[in-house]
C-alpha positions as CSV (number, residue, x, y, z in Angstrom):
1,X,0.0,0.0,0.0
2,X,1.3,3.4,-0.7
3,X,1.5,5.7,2.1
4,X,-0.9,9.0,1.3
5,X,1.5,11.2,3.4
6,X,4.7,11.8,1.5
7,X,7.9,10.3,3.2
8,X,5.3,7.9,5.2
9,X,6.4,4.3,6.1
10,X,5.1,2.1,3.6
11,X,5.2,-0.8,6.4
12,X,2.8,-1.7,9.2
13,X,4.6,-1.5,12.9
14,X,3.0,-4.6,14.6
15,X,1.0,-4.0,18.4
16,X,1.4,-5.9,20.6
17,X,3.8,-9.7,20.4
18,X,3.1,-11.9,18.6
19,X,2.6,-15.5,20.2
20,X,3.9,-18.6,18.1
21,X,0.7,-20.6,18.4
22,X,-0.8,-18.8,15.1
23,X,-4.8,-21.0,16.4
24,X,-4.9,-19.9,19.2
25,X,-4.5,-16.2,18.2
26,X,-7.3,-16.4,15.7
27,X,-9.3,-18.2,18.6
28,X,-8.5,-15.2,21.1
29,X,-11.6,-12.6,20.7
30,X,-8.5,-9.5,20.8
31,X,-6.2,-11.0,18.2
32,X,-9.4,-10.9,16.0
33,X,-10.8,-7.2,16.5
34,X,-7.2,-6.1,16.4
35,X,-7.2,-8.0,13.6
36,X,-10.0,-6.7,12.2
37,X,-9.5,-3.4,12.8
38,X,-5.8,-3.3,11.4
39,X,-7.7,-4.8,7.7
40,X,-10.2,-1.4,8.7
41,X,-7.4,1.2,8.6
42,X,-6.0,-0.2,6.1
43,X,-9.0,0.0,3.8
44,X,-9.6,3.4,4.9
45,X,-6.0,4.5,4.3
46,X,-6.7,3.1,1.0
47,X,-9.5,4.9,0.3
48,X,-8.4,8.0,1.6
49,X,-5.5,7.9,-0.5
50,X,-7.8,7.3,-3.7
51,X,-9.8,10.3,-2.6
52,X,-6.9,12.4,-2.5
53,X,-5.7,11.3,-5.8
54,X,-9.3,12.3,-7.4
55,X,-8.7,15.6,-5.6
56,X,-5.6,16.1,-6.8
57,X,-6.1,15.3,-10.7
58,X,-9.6,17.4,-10.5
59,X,-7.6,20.6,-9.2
60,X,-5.1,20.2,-11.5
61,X,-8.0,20.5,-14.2
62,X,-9.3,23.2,-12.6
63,X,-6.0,24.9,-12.1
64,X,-5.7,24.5,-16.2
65,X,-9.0,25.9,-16.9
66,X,-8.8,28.7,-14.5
67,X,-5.3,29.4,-16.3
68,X,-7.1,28.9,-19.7
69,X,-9.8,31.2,-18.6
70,X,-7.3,34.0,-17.8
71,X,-5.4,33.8,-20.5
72,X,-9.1,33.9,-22.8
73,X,-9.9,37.3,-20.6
74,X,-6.6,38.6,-21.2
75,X,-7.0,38.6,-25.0
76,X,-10.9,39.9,-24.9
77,X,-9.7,42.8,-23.0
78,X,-6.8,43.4,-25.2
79,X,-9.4,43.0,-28.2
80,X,-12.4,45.5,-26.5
81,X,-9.3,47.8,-25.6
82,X,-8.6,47.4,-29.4
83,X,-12.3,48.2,-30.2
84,X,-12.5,51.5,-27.9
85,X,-9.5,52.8,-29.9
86,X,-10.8,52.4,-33.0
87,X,-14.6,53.5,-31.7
88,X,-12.9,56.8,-30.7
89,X,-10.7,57.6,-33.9
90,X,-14.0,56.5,-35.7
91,X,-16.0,59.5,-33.6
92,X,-13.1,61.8,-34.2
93,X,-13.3,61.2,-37.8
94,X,-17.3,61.8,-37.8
95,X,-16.6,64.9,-35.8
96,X,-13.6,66.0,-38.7
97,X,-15.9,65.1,-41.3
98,X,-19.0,67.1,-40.2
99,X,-17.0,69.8,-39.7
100,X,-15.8,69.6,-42.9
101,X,-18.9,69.0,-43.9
102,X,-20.2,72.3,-42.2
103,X,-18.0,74.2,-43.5
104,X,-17.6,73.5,-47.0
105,X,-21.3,73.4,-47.7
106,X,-22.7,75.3,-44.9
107,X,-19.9,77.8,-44.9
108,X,-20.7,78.9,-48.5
109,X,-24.4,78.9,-47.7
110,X,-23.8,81.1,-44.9
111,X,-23.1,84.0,-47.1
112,X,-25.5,83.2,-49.7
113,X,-28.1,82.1,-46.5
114,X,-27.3,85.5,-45.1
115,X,-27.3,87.4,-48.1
116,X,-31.1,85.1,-48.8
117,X,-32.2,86.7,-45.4
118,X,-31.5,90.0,-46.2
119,X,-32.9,90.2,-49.3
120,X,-36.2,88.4,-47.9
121,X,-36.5,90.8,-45.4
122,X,-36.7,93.4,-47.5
123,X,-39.6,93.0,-49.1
């Protein structure tokens, strides 16, 4: 069995001494529930130790995707950082061409709008 804590003894110490007449342990209500309960721990370290390898290998995938995720919200906001800038030299440009606008048509209709005015108010 491997030992779950690392650097653990891989070995069982025996409790207690160990008589040489092996029937009359098994007969002997103690040697069997120490016995018994030995077999317990030892399933349970087992089981433990399965547990904590399903633990392990599910937070390494987590620790992947949470790595994956990061790097996927790094590059979105790089790309909407991306997409502001161009949002605002877009604006700018709308604001340079109505201007441009303005003033080429608008500018030329001012005197001829003004001129219009003056003409229409005196009649």
């Amino acid at each position: 069995m491997n030992s779950p804590v690392p650097g653990g003894s891989e070995s069982v110490v025996p409790f207690g001494a160990k008589t040489k007449n092996v029937a009359s342990n098994v007969a002997d209500p103690l040697e069997a529930a120490g016995q018994t309960i030995v077999g317990l721990v030892h399933r349970a370290a087992s089981v433990v130790e399965k547990n904590y390898q399903q633990a392990l290998d599910f937070t390494q995938k987590l620790s992947a995707q949470l790595k994956e995720a990061e790097n996927r919200i790094r590059a979105l906001e790089a790309d909407v950082r991306l997409q502001v800038d161009r949002a605002d030299r877009a604006e700018k440009w709308l604001y340079k061409i109505s201007v441009e606008i303005e003033q080429t048509f608008l500018g030329k209709d001012n005197s001829r709008r003004a001129t219009s005015q003056a003409q229409g108010q005196g009649r």
